[in-house]
C-alpha positions in Angstrom: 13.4 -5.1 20.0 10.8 -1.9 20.0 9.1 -3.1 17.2 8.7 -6.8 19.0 7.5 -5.3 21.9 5.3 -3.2 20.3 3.9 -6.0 18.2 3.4 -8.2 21.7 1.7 -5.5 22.9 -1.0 -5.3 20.4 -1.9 -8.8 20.6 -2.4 -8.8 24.3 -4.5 -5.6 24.3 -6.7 -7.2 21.5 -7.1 -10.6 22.9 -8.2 -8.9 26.0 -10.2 -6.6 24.6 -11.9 -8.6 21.9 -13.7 -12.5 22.4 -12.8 -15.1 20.6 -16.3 -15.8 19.0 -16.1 -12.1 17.6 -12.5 -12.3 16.6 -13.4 -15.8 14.1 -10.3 -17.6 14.3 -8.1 -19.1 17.3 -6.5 -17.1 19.7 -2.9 -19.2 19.4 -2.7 -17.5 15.9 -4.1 -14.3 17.4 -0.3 -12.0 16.2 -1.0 -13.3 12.5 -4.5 -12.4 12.6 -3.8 -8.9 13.2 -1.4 -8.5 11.1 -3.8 -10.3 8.3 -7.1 -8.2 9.3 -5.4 -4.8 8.8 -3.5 -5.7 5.6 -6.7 -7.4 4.1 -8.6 -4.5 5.1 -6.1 -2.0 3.7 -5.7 -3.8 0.3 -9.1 -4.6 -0.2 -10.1 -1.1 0.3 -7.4 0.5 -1.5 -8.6 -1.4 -4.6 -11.9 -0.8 -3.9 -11.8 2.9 -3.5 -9.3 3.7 -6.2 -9.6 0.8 -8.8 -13.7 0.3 -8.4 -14.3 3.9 -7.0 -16.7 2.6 -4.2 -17.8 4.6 -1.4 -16.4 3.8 2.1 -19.5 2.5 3.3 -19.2 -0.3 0.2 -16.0 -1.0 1.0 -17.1 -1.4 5.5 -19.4 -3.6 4.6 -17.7 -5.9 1.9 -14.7 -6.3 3.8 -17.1 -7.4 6.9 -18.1 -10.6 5.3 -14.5 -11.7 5.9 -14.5 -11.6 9.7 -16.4 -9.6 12.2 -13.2 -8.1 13.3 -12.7 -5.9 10.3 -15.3 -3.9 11.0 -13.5 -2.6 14.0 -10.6 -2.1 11.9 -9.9 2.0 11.5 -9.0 2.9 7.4 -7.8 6.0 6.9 -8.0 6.8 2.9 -5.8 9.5 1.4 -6.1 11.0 -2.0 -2.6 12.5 -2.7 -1.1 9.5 -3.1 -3.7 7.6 -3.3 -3.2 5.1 -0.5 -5.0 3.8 2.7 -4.2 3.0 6.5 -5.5 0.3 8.2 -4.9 -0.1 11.8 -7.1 -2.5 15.0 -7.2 0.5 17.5 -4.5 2.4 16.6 -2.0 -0.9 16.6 -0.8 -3.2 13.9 -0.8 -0.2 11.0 -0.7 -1.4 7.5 -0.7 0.1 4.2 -1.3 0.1 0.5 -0.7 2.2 -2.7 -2.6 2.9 -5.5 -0.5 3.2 -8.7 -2.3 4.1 -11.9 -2.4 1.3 -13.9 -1.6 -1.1 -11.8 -3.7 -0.9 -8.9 -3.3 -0.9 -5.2 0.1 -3.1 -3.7 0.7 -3.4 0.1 4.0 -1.9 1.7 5.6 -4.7 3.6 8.2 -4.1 6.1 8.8 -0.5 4.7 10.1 -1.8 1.4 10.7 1.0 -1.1 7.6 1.9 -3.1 7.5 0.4 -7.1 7.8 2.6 -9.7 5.1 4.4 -11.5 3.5 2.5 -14.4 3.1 4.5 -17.3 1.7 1.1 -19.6 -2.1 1.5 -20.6 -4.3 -1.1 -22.2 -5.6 -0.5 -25.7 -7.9 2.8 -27.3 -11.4 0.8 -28.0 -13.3 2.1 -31.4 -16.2 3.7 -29.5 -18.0 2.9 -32.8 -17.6 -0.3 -33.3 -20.2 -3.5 -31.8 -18.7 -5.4 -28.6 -16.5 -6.9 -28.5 -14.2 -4.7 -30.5 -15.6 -1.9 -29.1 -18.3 -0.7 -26.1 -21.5 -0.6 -28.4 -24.2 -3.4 -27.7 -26.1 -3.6 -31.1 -27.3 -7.0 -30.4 -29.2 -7.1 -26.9 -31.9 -8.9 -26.6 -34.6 -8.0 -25.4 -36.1 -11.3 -23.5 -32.8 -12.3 -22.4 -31.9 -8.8 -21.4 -35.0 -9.2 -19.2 -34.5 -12.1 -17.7 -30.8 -10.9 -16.9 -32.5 -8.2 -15.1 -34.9 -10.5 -13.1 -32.4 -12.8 -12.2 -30.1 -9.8 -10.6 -32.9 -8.8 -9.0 -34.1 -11.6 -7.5 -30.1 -12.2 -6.2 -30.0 -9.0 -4.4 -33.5 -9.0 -2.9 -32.7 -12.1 -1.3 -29.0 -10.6 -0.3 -26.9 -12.2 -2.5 -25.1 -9.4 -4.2 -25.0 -9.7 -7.8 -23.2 -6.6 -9.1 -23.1 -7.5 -12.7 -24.3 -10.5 -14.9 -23.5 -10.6 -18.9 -25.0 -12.8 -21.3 -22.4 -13.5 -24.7 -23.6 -15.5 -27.7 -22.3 -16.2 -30.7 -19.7 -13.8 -30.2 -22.0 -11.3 -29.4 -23.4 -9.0 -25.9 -27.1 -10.1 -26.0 -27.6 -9.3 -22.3 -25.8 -6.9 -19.2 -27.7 -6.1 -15.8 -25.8 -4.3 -12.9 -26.6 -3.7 -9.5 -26.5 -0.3 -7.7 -22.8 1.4 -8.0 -21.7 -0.5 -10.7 -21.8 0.4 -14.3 -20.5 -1.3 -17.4 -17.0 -0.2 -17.1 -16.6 -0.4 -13.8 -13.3 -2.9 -12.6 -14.4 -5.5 -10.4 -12.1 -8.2 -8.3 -12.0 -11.6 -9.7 -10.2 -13.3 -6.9 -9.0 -16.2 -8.3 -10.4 -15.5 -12.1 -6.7 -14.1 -12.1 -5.7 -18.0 -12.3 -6.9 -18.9 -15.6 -5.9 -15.1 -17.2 -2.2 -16.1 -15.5 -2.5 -19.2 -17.7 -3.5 -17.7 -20.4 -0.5 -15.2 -19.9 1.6 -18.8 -20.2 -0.5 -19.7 -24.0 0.8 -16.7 -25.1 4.2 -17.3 -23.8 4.1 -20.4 -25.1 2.9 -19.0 -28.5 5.8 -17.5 -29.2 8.2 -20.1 -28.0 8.9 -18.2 -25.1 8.7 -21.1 -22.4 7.5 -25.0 -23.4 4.8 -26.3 -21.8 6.9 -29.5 -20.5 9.6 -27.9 -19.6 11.8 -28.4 -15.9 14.0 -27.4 -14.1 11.7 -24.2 -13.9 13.5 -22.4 -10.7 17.2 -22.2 -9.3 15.9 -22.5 -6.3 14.4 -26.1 -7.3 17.7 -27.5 -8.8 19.2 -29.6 -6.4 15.7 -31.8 -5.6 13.1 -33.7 -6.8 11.2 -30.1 -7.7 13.4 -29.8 -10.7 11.9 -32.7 -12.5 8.2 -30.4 -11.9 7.2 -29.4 -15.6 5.5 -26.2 -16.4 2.1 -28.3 -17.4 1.9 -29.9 -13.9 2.0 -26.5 -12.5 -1.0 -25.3 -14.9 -2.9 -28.4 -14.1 -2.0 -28.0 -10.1 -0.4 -31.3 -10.0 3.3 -30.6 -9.4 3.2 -32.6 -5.7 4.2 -29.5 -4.1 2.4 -29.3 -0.5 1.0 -25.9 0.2 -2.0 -24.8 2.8 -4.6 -23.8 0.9 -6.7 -22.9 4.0 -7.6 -19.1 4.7 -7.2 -18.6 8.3 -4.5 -17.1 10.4 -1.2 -18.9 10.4 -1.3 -20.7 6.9 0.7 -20.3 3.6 -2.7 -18.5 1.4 -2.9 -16.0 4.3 0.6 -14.9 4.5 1.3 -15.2 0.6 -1.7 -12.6 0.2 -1.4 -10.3 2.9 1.7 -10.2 4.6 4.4 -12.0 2.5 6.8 -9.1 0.3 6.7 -11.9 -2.7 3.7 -14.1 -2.4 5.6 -16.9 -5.0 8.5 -16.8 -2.2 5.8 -18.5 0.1 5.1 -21.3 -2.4 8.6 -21.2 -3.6 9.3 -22.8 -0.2 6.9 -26.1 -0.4 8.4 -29.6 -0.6 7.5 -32.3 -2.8 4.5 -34.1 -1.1 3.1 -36.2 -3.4 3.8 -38.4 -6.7 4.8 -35.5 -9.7 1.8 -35.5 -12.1 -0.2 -38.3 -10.5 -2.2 -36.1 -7.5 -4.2 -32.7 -8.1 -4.5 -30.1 -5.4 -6.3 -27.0 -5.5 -3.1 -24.2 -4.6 -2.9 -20.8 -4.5 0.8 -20.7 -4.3 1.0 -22.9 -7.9 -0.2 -20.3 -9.6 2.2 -18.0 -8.1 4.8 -19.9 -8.7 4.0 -19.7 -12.9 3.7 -15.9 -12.0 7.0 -16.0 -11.0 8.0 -18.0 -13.9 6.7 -15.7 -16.6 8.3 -12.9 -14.6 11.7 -14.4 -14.3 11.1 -15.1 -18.2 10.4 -11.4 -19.2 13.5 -10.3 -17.3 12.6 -9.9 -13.7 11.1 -6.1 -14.7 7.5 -5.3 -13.9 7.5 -3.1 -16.6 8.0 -5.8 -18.8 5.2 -8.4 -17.3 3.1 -4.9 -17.7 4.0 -4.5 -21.2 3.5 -8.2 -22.2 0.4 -8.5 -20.9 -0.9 -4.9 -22.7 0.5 -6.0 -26.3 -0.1 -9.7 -26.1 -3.8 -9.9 -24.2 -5.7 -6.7 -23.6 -4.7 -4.5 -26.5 -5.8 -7.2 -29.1 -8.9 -7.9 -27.1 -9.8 -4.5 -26.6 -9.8 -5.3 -23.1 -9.8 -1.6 -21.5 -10.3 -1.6 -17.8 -8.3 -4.3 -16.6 -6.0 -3.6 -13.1 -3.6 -6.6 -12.6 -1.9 -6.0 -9.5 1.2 -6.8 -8.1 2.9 -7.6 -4.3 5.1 -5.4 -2.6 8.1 -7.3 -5.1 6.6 -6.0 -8.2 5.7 -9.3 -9.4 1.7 -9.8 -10.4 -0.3 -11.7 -8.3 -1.8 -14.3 -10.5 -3.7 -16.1 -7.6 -5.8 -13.3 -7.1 -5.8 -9.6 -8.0 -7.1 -8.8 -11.2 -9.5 -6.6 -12.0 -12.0 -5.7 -15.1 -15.3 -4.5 -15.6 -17.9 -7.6 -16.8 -17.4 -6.8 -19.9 -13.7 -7.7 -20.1 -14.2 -10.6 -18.1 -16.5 -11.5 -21.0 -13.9 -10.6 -23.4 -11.0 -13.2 -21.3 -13.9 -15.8 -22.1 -14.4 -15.0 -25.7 -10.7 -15.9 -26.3 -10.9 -18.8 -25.1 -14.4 -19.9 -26.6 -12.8 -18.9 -29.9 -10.0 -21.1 -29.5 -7.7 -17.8 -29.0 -8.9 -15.7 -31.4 -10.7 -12.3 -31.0 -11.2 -8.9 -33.1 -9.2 -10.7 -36.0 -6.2 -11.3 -33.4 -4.6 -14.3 -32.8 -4.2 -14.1 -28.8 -3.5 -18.1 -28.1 -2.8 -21.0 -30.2 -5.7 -23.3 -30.9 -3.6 -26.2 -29.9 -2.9 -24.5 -26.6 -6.8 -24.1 -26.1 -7.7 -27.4 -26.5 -4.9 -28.5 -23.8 -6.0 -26.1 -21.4 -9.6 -27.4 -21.4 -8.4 -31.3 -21.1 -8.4 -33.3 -18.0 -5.3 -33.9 -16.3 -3.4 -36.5 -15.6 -4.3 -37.2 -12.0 -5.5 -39.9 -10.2 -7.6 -37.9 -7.6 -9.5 -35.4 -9.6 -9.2 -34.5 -13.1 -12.1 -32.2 -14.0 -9.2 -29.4 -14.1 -7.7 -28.0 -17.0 -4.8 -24.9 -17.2 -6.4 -23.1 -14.2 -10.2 -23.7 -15.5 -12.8 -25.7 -13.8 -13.8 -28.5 -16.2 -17.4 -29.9 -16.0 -16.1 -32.9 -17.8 -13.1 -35.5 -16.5 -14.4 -37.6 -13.7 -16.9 -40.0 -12.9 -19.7 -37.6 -13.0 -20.6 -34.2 -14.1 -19.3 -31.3 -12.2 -22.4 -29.2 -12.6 -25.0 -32.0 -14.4 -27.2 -29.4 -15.1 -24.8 -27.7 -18.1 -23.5 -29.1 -21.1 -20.2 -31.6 -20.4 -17.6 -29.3 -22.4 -18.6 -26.1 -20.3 -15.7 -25.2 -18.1 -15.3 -21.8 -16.3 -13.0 -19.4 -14.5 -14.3 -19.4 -11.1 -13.5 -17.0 -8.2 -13.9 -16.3 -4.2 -17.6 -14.7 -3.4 -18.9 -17.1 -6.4 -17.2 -14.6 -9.6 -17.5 -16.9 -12.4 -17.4 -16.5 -16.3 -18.4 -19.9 -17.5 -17.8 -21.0 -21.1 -19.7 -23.6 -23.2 -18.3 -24.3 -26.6 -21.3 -26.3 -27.8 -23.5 -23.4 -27.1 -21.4 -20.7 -28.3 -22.3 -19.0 -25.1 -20.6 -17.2 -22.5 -21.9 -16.4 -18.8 -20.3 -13.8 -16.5 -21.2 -13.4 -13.0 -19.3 -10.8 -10.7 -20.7 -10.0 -6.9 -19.8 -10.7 -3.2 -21.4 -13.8 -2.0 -20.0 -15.2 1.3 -22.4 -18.2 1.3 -24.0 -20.8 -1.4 -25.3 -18.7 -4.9 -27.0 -20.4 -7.2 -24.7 -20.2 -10.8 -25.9 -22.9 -12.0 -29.6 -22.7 -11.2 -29.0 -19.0 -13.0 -26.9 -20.3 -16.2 -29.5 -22.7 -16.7 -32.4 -20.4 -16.5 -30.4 -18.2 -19.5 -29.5 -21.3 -21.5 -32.8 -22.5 -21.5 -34.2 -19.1 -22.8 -31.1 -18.6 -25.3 -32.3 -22.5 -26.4 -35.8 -21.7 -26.7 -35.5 -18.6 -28.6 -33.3 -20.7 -30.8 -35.9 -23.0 -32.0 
């Protein structure tokens, strides 16, 4: 009864204090946007701080692109644990935990803190070329330039390219990063973590751990229509299953990020909304939900979904500085929070370019590559493969400009790594753009250089 009063308390001090033009969203959801300012703020900057290592000032003014209204939040970072505080005038406190390994996790309703990790990716040979290890015998020196150009010209017009990374042929021919950020340094691909949580399904699926048309995926699901969802329709977002995509106050993305103990709980919930297989929609909670899957698989341990994901994807890749993080339940998020340095993004591309192969390693089946870059089956949109954007699959081109087979992993404040098989190429952009960015004005300008140089 304390804590409700408490709670009621906060949200009539704010809405008093605070107008409604400053606070970005309506006042009717005014409780939830509390609640969602201070736990955004606190596990944004959590990761930030301990995962990225950016300063506080970094972090104030990332997180203010969200909503005015988080630069008021207070965060409060402590270095033994690593955790941080978040709090709207002393009211609505929220916290996260950094755990090595696996990043930063918010505590929700004073749930019992997870258990250390003690998993770590694989030792890179410091002398061999990317991408088995860090050297980068093959830059070039033209495209190298124009890499640089282009970041430059993005942040001088305020756009906030912190790293771009050219890949051709199997090879780094280009890197440029902006100030703070080095080659190694982990950066959030918001939801980039889709198409590596597919991924995390080929390999799965590789070793005839889960079948890609399977049903009757969840307990939960057996006694409805939801049992006759198969694991594909879930990779292609076209299970049926409604689910509010929108990111305000009050909907299912918000509380499945930011205040929900298990965010695949949250879509675990949705109903059967449209025909099974026939209608695509873009959902957060989907992806979730094949978290959940691939937990429940493993054994329901987070050690395990650790483990997997260390032996089956980043050891063989030589994928280093990846931070796959999880929610207060201990399952990963696969919506959402994964980190890696530009490089390993580029390495999570190369697999896929080389239809699951890398550093003599076979990561993903072939088959399973060329499934997860087909359209789907929908009647609405089907420029969608397994979590990957497809240029190719409807009427017209999703970016003209680009080849038809490029498709890309694509992420909030325009992270991208877009793949084209015809070129042998691979494109990485990571930054924080709130507005319009021009990626494909950008991939252009490289291909056409990359072309050129070519002939």
């Amino acid at each position: 009864m304390k804590k409700r009063i408490l709670a009621a308390s906060s949200v009539l001090f704010v809405a008093l204090v605070l107008p409604p033009w400053l606070l970005g969203f309506s006042i009717f959801h005014l409780g939830h946007a509390i609640e969602v300012a201070t736990s955004l703020s606190a596990k944004l900057a959590c990761s930030a701080r301990y995962v990225s290592l950016f300063e506080p000032k970094q972090i104030v003014s990332d997180l203010s692109t969200y909503s005015p209204v988080t630069e008021l939040v207070e965060l409060n970072y402590a270095d033994a644990p690593k955790k941080v505080t978040a709090s709207l005038f002393g009211l609505s406190k929220v916290t996260a935990e950094y755990r090595e390994g696996a990043g930063c996790t918010l505590r929700v309703d004073n749930d019992t803190p997870l258990p250390p990790v003690k998993i770590r990716s694989a030792h890179s040979n410091q002398d061999a070329p990317w991408p088995a290890g860090v050297n980068t015998p093959d830059v070039s020196s033209k495209i190298q330039l124009l890499a640089q150009t282009i970041l430059q010209q993005d942040n001088s017009s305020g756009l906030n390219t912190r790293a771009l990374v050219v890949i051709k042929d199997g090879k780094l021919i280009a890197e440029s990063y902006g100030q703070g950020v080095t080659s190694s340094t982990p950066l959030l691909g918001w939801s980039m973590a889709k198409s590596v949580t597919a991924m995390l399904v080929g390999a799965m699926n590789k070793m005839y751990l889960i079948q890609l048309n399977q049903n009757g995926l969840f307990t939960q699901w057996q006694d409805d229509d939801r049992a006759n969802i198969q694991l594909n329709q879930l990779l292609t977002m076209t299970s049926g299953l409604g689910f509010d995509e929108t990111y305000a106050p009050g909907s299912d993305a918000t509380h499945m990020l930011f205040t929900a103990q298990s965010a695949s709980d949250v879509a675990m919930q949705s109903k059967v909304q449209e025909n099974i297989g026939q209608h695509f929609y873009y959902s957060s909670g989907t992806t979730n939900l094949l978290m959940r899957l691939i937990h429940q698989t493993l054994g329901n341990s987070p050690t395990s979904d650790q483990l997997f994901l260390s032996q089956k994807i980043l050891a063989p890749a030589g994928i280093q500085t990846a931070v796959f993080e999880t929610d207060s339940s201990g399952v990963l998020v696969g919506s959402s929070y994964l980190y890696a340095s530009a490089r390993d993004w580029a390495r999570f591309g190369l697999i896929m370019l080389q239809n699951g192969r890398i550093n003599n390693n076979q990561v993903l089946s072939s088959k399973w590559v060329t499934k997860a870059t087909q359209p789907n089956s929908s009647e609405n949109e089907k420029a969608y493969g397994y979590q990957f954007w497809l240029n190719r699959g409807d009427a017209t081109l999703r970016w003209p400009e680009l080849p038809e087979d490029a498709y890309a992993m694509l992420g909030n404040r325009k992270q991208s790594v877009m793949i084209i098989p015809s070129e042998n190429v691979i494109f990485v952009r990571l930054g924080w753009t709130s507005g319009e960015y021009p990626m494909v004005d950008n991939y252009r300008k490289l291909l056409d250089k990359i072309q050129t140089m070519a002939n």
